[in-house]
N, C-alpha and C positions, 0 to 999 in steps of 0.2 A: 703703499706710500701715503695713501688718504690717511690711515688710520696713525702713521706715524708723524704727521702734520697737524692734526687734531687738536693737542692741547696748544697750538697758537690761536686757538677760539677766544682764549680765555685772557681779555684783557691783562690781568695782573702776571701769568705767566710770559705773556707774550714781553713786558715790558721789562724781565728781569732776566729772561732767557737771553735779548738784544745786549742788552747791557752785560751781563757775563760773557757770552760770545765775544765783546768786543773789549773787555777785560782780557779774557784769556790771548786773543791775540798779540796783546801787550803784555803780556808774560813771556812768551815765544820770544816776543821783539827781545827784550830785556837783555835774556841770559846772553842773544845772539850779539847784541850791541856793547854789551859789557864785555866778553870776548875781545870784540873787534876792538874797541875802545882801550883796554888793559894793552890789546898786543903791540901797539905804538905807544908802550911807555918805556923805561929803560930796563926794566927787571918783568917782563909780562910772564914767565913761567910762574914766577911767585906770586906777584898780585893776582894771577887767574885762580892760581890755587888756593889763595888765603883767600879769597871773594867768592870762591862757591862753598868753603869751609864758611864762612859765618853766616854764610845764605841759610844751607841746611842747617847746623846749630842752632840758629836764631829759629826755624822752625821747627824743628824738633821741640824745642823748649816753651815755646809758644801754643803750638797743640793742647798741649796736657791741659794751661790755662785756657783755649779756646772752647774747648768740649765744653769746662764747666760752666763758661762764662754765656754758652750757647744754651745752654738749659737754664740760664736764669733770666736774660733779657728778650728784646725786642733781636730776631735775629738779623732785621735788616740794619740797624744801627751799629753790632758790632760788623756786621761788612761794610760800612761806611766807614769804621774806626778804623777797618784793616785796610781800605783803599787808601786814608791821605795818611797812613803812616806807612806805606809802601810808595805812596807820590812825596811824601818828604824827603824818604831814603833815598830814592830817584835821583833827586836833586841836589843831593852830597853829591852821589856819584858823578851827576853832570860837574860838579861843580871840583872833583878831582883833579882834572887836567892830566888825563890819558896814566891815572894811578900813580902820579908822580908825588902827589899827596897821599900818603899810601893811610895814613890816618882817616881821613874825611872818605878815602873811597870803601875803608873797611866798616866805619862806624853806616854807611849809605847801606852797604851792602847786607850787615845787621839787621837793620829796619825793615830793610826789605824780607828779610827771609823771618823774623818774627809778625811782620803783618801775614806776611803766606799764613802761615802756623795758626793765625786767629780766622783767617779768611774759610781753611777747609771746614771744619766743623759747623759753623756757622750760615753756610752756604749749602751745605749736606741736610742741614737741620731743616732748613729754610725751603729747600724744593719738595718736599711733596706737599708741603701744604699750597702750593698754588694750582694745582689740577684735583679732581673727584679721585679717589682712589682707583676706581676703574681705568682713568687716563692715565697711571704711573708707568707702565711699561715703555707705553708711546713716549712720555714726557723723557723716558730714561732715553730710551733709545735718541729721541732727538740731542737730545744730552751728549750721547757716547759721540754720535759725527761730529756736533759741531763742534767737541771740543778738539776732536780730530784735526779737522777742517781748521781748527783756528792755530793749531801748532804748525801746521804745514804753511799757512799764510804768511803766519809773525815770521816764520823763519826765513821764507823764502822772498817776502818783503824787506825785510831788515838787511837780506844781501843786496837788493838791488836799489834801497834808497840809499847804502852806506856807499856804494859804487860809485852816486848822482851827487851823493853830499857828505855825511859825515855819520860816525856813530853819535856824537851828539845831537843831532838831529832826533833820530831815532828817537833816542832816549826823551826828550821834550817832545815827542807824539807820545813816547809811552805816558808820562803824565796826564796826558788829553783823554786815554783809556782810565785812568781812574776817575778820571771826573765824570765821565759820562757814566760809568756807573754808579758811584754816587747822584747822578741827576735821574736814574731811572729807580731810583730807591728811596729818592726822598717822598713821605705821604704816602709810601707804600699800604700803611697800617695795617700790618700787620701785628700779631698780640704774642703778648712773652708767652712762655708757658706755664700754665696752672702747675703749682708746687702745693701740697701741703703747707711743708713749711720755707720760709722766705726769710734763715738767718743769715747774717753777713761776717765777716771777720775770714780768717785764713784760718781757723779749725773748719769753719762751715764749709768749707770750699776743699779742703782735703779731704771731708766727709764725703763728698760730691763726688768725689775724682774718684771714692774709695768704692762707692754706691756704681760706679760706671764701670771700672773694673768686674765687680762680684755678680753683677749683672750679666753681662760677657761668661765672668767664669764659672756658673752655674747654664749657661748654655751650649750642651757639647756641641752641636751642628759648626756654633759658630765659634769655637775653640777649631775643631776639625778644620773648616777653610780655614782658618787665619795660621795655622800649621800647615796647611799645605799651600798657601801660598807662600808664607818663608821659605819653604825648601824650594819652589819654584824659582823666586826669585836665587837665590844661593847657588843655585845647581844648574840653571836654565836661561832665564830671563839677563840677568849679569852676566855670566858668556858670553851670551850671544851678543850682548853689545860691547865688547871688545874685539870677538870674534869677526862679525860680519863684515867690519872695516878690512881686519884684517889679510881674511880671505879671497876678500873681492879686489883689494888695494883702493877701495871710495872709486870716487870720481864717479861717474855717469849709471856703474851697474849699481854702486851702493845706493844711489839714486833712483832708482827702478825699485829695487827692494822695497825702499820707503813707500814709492809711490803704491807696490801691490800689497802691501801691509794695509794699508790707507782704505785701500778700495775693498780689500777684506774687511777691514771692520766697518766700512758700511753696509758691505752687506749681514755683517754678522750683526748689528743694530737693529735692520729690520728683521731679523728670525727670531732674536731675542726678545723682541717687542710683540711675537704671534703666542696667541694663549692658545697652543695645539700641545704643551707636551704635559702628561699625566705624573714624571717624577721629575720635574725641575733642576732638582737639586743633584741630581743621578747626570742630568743634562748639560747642567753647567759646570761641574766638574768633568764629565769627559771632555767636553768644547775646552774648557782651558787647558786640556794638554795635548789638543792636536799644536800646541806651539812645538812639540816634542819634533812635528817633523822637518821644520826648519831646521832645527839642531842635526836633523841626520842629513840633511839636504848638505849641507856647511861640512859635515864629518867625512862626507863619500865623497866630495869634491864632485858635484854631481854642475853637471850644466848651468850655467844660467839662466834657460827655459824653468829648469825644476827647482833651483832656489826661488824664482817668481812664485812659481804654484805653491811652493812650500808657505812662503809668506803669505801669499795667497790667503791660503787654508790657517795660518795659524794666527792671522788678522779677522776673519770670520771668529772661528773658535774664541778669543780674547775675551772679542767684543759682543757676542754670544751670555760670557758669561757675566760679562759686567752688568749688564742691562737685569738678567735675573737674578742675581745675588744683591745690587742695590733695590730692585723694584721690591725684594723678599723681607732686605734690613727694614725699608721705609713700613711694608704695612704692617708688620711685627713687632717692631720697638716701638713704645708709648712715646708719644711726642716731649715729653718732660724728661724723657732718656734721651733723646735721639743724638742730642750733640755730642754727648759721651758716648755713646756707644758710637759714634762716629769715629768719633779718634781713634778707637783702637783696632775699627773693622778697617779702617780704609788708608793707614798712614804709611804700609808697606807700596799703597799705588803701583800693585802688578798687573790691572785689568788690563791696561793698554800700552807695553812700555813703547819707550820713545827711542827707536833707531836713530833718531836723527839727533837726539840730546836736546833735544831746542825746548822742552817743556813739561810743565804738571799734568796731570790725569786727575778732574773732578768727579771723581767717581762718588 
């Protein structure tokens, strides 16, 4: 646990590690309060629907320009740009009135999910340069809980302040999360990255996108995961999150699940963070398919002692393998890649998925 506490030594990580933590919370909060928020409007099936459709769009399409725009700047300034144009979007939405304005909560909802889109790569790019390379495991791993730890909060805070007071509430706290991380990024100084060259215009910048791609596609290991995390997700991971509700019918066991999921992948954070295994890559690939035995746990109608263990185990495994698959991308890709080659390794975000729906994975 020492060793997985470690890069809080280090002033500048400490100061942007608090600050994401308490971002990503308010991401949780968000998804959880715009639910609540939409479902006392008059049409809440479709506004729920149409508002997580331009969430993801907006980030999908964001991405692509996030990588590149992450290998040319300062990366902590475009996370500043992705915080207040996700606290402006915010602010539509607050300013909807329960998606009765179905206009102003779609256009909120937008912003919101193109700031995500600049926010991953940018933020991916940006973490290993705040610890020695020998701290990256550590740094990951503390990485993997807390963002754990910060969906499980946002969500299970946003039930009980919306209970006390309001989803708008909510929401005007979530604003108060991106400002603080903008106040733990300002004077970061941090340095762009060293380019050869430094042209501008949208040729230079589809060249970029192009260079990030061919990059990727000239590296079979990481074609290999990124294929075998699609079929994971397709075949496994998406299932099991319509499944498990299902099977269980929610309420208190689906509850339990989450929580041994949870506690699996802290402890699969610190295993993943031990420099004890000789083929890594052999290691993190097994670990992410002990999720397989959830699946069988769910398929055999097997007790609820053994769907625990089942999550259990495939909460270790996950987060097992996130930890060595990111600590392997950061000391492998040249820092003037990194934001691209981000985008493409990490936009399926299968290392940790979210039973509970309530959040992103900053892998």
């Amino acid at each position: 646990m020492r060793t997985m506490l470690a890069p809080l030594r280090h002033p500048r990580f400490r100061r942007v590690w608090l600050g994401q933590f308490i971002n990503s919370i308010g991401d949780a909060a968000f998804l959880v309060a715009v639910a609540l928020l939409l479902a006392r409007g008059t049409n809440p099936a479709t506004s729920l629907s149409l508002a997580m459709a331009v969430i993801s769009s907006g980030s999908i399409l964001s991405v692509l320009l996030g990588g590149v725009l992450a290998d040319r700047m300062k990366r902590s300034h475009l996370i500043i740009a992705s915080d207040l144009v996700r606290a402006s979007g915010t602010v539509l939405v607050l300013t909807s009135d329960s998606g009765d304005r179905l206009l102003v909560m779609l256009a909120g909802a937008t912003l919101v999910g193109l700031g995500s889109g600049i926010y991953l790569p940018a933020y991916q790019a940006l973490f290993p340069t705040l610890v020695p390379a020998d701290g990256l495991a550590a740094a990951n791993s503390l990485r993997t809980i807390s963002s754990r730890a910060a969906s499980i909060v946002g969500a299970a805070g946003t039930g009980l302040a919306v209970a006390l007071t309001s989803p708008g509430v909510v929401l005007f706290l979530n604003i108060g999360t991106y400002l603080v991380s903008v106040t733990t990024l300002i004077r970061l100084r941090d340095t762009a990255p060293t380019r050869a060259e430094k042209q501008t215009g949208a040729r230079a910048l589809l060249r970029d996108a192009r260079d990030g791609f061919t990059y990727v596609a000239k590296r079979p290991w990481i074609l290999a995961v990124m294929l075998d995390g699609t079929v994971q997700i397709a075949f496994l991971t998406a299932p099991l999150g319509v499944l498990l509700p299902l099977a269980l019918g929610g309420g208190g066991a689906l509850g339990w699940v989450v929580t041994a999921q949870a506690v699996g992948a802290i402890v699969g954070a610190w295993l993943g963070s031990r420099r004890i295994y000789r083929r890594q890559g052999a290691v993190a690939i097994g670990a992410a398919c002990l999720e397989v035995a959830l699946m069988v746990a769910i398929a055999a109608s097997a007790p609820l002692p053994i769907v625990l263990a089942a999550a259990f185990v495939a909460g270790v495994g996950l987060s097992v393998f996130a930890v060595i698959w990111v600590t392997t991308l950061q000391k492998t890709v040249p820092d003037q890649m990194r934001g691209r080659v981000s985008r493409w390794t990490s936009s399926p975000q299968w290392a940790l998925p979210r039973l509970d729906h309530s959040s992103r994975e900053r892998v």
